[in-house]
C-alpha positions as CSV (number, residue, x, y, z in Angstrom):
1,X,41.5,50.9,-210.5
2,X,38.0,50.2,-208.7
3,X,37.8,52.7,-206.1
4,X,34.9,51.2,-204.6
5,X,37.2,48.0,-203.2
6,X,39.9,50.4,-202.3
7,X,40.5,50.2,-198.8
8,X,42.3,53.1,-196.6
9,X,44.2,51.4,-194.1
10,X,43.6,51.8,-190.4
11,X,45.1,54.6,-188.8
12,X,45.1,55.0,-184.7
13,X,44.8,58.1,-184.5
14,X,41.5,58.4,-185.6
15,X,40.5,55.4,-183.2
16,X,37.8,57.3,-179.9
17,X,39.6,56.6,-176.9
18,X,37.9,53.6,-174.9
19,X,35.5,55.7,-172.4
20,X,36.9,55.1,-168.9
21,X,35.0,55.7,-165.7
22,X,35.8,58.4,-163.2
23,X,38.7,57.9,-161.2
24,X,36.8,57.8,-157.5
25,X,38.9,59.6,-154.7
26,X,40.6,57.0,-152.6
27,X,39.3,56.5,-148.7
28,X,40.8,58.4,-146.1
29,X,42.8,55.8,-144.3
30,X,41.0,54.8,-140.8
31,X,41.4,57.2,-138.1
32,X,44.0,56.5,-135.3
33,X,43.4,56.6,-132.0
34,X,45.0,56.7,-128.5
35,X,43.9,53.7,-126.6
36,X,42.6,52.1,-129.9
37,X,39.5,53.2,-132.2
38,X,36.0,52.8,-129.8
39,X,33.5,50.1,-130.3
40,X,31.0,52.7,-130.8
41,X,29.9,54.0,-134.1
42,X,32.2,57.2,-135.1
43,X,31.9,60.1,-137.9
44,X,34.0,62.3,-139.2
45,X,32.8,65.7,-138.3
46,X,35.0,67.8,-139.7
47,X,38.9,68.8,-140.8
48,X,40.8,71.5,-139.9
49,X,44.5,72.3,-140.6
50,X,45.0,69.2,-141.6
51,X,43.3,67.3,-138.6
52,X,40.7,65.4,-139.0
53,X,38.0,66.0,-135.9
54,X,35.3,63.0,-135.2
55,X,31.9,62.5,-133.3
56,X,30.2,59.8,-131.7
57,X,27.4,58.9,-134.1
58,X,24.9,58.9,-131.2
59,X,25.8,61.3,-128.7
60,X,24.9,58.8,-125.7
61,X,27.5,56.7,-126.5
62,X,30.1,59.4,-125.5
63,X,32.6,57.8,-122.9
64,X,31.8,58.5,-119.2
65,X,34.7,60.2,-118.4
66,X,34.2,62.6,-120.9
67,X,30.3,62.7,-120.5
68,X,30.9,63.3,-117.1
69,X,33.1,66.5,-117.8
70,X,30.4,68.0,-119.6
71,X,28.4,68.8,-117.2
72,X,29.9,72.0,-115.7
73,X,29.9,73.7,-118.8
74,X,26.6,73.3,-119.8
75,X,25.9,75.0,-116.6
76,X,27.6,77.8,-118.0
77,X,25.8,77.5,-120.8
78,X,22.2,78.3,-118.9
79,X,24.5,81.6,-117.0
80,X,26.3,82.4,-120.1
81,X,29.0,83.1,-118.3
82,X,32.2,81.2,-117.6
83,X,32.6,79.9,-113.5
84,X,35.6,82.4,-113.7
85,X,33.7,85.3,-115.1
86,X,30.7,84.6,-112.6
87,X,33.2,84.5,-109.5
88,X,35.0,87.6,-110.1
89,X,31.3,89.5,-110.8
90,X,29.9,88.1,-107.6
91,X,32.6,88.7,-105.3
92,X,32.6,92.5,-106.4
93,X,29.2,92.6,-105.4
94,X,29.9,91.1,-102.0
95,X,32.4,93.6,-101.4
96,X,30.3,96.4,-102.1
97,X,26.9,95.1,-99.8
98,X,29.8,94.2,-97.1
99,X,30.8,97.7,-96.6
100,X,29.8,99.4,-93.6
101,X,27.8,102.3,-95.5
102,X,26.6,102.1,-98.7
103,X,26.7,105.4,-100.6
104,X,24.6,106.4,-103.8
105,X,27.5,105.3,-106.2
106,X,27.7,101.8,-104.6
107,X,24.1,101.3,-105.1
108,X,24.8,102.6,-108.8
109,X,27.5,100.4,-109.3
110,X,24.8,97.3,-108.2
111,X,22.5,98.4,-110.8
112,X,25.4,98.5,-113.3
113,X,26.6,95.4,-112.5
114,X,22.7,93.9,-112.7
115,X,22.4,95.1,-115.6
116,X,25.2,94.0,-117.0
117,X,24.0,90.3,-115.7
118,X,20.6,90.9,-118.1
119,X,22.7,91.7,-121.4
120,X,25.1,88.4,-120.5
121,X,21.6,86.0,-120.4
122,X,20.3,87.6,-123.8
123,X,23.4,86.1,-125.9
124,X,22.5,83.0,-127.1
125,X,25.8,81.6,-125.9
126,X,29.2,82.3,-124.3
127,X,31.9,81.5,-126.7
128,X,34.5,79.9,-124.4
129,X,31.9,77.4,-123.2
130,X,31.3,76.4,-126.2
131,X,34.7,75.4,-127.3
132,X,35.2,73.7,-124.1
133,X,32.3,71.5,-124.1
134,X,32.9,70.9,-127.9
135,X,36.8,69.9,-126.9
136,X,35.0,67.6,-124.9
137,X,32.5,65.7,-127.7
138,X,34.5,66.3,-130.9
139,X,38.1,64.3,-130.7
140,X,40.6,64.5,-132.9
141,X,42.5,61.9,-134.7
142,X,45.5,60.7,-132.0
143,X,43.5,61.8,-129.0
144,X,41.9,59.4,-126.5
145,X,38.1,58.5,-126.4
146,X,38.7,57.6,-122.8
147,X,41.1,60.4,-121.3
148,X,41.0,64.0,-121.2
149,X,44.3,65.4,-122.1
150,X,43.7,69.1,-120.3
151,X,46.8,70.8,-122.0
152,X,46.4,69.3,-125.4
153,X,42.6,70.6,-125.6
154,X,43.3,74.1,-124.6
155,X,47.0,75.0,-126.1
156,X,46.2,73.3,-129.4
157,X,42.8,71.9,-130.2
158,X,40.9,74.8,-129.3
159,X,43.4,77.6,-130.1
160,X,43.6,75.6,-133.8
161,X,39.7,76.0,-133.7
162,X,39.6,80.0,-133.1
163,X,42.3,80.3,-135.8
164,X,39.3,79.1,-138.4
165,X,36.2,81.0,-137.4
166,X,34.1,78.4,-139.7
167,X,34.4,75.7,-136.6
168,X,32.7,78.4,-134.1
169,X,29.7,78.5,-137.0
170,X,29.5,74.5,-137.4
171,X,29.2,74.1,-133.5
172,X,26.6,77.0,-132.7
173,X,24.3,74.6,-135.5
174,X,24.9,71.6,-133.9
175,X,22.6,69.6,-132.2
176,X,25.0,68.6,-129.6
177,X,24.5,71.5,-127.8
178,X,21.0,70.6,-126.9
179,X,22.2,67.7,-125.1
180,X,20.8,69.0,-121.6
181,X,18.1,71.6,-123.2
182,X,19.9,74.8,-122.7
183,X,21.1,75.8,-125.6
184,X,19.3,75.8,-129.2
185,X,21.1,75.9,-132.4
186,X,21.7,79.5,-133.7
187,X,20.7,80.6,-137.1
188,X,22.1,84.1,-136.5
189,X,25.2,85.1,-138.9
190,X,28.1,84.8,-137.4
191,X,29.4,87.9,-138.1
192,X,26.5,89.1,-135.9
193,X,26.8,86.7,-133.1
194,X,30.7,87.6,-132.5
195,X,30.2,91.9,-132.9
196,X,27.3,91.6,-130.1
197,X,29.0,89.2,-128.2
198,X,32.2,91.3,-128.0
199,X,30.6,94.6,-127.8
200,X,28.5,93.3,-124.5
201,X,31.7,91.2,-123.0
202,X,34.1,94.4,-123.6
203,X,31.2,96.6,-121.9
204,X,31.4,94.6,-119.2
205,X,35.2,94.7,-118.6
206,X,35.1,98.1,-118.9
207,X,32.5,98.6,-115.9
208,X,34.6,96.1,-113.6
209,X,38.0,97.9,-114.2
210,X,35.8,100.8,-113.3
211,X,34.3,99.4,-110.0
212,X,37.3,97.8,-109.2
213,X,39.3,101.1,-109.5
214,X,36.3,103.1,-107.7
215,X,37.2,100.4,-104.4
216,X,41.0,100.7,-104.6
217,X,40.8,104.2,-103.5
218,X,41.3,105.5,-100.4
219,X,38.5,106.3,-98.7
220,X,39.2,109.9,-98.3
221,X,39.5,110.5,-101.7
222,X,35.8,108.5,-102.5
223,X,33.3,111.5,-103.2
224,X,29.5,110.4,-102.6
225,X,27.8,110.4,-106.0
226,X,24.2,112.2,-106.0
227,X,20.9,110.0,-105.3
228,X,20.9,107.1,-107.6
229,X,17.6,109.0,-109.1
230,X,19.5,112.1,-110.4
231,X,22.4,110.6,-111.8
232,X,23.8,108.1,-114.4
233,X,26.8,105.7,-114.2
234,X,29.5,106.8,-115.6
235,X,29.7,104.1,-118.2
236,X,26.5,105.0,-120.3
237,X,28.0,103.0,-123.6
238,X,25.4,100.0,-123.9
239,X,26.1,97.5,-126.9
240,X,23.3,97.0,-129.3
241,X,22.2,93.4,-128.4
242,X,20.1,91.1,-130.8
């Protein structure tokens, strides 16, 4: 038998498999909106829980409406405090000047309460501001571009968004918040940000309840304090603040 013409037959097995290309991820299907999808250019932003969360591509095209509803909070943003907050601070202080004598611990309480005013403007932001004005520009799949919905945004869109601290980081390093040039995005860790931020905003509920319980006494039982010069408030705890 010549072995040289012998021929082994061809067995599949030992065929390569064809090379096949990548299977590429299929497209999220387009985004659905209330009132239709805008005639502006929009991105995804982000996704969270399962929601997919979008952005005008330039921020000027944001709707009016919702442009227009912006504008209070970034007011808050240069106080860095909430309207709320800033109210309730100011109308202690109105009810302390308005009595008919001010004693040492009044004027102590002032100082407190100013003091308190200069920690607040050192954060580089006030977190509930922040989610509302992001409530405003970031809209989530099944929300209107035109409306507000009020309840929507603050029982489930924001609520979602402190469940998943990660959001809080994306929107202190957005650009977004520069819109009116009072806020700068933060490069601080977040871990940082939120243990100052909470150490100086539970300092400062701590002073009010304080005040507030110094007031509701009767005024017989109020004991003048010594001059302002020779004594401390009684809330000496002050947060480390970066």
């Amino acid at each position: 038998m010549n072995l040289k013409k012998l021929k082994l037959p061809s067995l599949p097995w030992r065929k390569a498999p064809a090379p096949t290309a990548p299977l590429e991820p299929a497209p999220p299907p387009p985004p659905v909106f209330k009132k239709g999808i805008p005639k502006f250019e929009i991105d995804l932003a982000f996704e969270c829980e399962g929601v997919r969360t979008y952005q005008c591509r330039n921020i000027q095209d944001l709707p009016a409406m919702r442009g227009l509803m912006t504008h209070p909070y970034y007011e808050e943003t240069k106080m860095k405090y909430t309207f709320d907050e800033f109210k309730a601070e100011t109308e202690l202080e109105d009810a302390i000047l308005s009595k008919p004598k001010i004693t040492a611990q009044d004027i102590l309480d002032l100082k407190l309460l100013l003091r308190i005013r200069r920690e607040r403007m050192a954060m580089p932001a006030e977190i509930e501001t922040i989610y509302r004005l992001a409530s405003l520009v970031y809209v989530d799949e099944g929300e209107s571009w035109i409306d507000y919905d009020q309840h929507y945004n603050t029982h489930n869109k924001i609520k979602r968004w402190k469940r998943n601290p990660e959001i809080l980081a994306f929107f202190l390093g957005q650009s977004i918040l520069t819109l009116h040039g009072y806020l700068t995005p933060q490069k601080i860790p977040l871990q940082d940000f939120l243990k100052t931020h909470d150490a100086v905003k539970a300092f400062q509920a701590a002073v009010l309840q304080e005040i507030k319980s110094r007031e509701s006494q009767p005024q017989s039982k109020k004991r003048e304090s010594p001059s302002p010069a020779g004594s401390q408030p009684r809330s000496s705890t002050r947060p480390s603040v970066i």
